[in-house]
C-alpha positions as a printed Julia matrix, in Angstrom:
86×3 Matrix{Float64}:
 -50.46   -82.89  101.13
 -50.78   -79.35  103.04
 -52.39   -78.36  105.62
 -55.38   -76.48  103.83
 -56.17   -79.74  102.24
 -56.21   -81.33  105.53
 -58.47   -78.97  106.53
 -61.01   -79.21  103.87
 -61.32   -82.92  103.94
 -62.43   -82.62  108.06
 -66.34   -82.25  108.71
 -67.01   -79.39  110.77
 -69.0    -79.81  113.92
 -70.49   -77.34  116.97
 -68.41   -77.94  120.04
 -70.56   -79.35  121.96
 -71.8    -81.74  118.89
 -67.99   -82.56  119.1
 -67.95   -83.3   122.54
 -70.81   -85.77  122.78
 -68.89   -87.61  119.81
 -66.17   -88.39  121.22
 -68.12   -89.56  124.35
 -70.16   -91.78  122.43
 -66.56   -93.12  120.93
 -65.05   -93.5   123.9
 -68.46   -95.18  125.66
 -67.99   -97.97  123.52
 -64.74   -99.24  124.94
 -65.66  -100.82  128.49
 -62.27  -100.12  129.53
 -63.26   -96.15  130.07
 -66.92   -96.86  131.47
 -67.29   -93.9   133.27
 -64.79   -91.61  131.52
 -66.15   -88.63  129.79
 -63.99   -85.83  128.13
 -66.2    -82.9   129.52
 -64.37   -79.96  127.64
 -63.03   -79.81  124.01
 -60.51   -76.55  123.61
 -59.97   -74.64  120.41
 -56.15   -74.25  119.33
 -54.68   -72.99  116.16
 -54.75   -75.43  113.04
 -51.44   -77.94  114.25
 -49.71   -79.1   111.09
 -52.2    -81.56  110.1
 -54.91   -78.99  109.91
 -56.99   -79.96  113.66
 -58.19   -77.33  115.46
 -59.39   -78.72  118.68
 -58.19   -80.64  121.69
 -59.6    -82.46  124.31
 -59.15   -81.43  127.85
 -58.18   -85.43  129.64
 -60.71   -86.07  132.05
 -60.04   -86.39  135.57
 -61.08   -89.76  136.6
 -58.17   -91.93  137.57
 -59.34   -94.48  135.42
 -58.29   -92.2   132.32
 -54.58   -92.29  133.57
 -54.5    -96.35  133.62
 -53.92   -98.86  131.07
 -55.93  -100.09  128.97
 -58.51   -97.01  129.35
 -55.67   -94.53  128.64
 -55.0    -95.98  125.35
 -58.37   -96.58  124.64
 -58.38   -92.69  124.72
 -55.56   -91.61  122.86
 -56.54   -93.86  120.19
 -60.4    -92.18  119.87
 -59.2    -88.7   120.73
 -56.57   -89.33  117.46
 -58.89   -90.93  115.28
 -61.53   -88.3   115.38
 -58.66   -85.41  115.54
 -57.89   -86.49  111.73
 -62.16   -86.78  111.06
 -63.25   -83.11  112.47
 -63.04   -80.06  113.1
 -64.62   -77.53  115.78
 -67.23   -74.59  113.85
 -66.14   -71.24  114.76
């Protein structure tokens, strides 16, 4: 599979419609309560097509287990689902 394919198979979504996302996401784990990703960054397509990033929030709570997994694991998941309009 390339990378245009990737690409094409990702819905597109506003930045800010992509940042309330993956708060909702990462709301639903009670490990993060509290933790919100407050800025998503646009990057080049990386090799499997994602444009976007999310800046790791600052809490402490994001750095500790099992919250800090709990947040790779949404911030991945919806890295392969979208992509940021621009």
């Amino acid at each position: 599979m390339q990378a245009n394919d990737t690409l094409i198979r990702r819905q597109v979504l506003t930045l800010e419609s992509l940042r309330v996302l993956v708060n909702i996401e990462l709301n639903v784990h009670t490990e993060c309560h509290g933790v919100q990703v407050r800025r998503i960054i646009i990057i080049e397509p990386d090799i499997s097509g994602c444009n976007w990033q999310a800046e790791w929030p600052a809490l402490r709570a994001a750095t500790m287990e099992p919250c800090r997994s709990q947040l790779l694991a949404v911030i991945a998941q919806l890295r392969e689902r979208y992509n940021v309009e621009h």
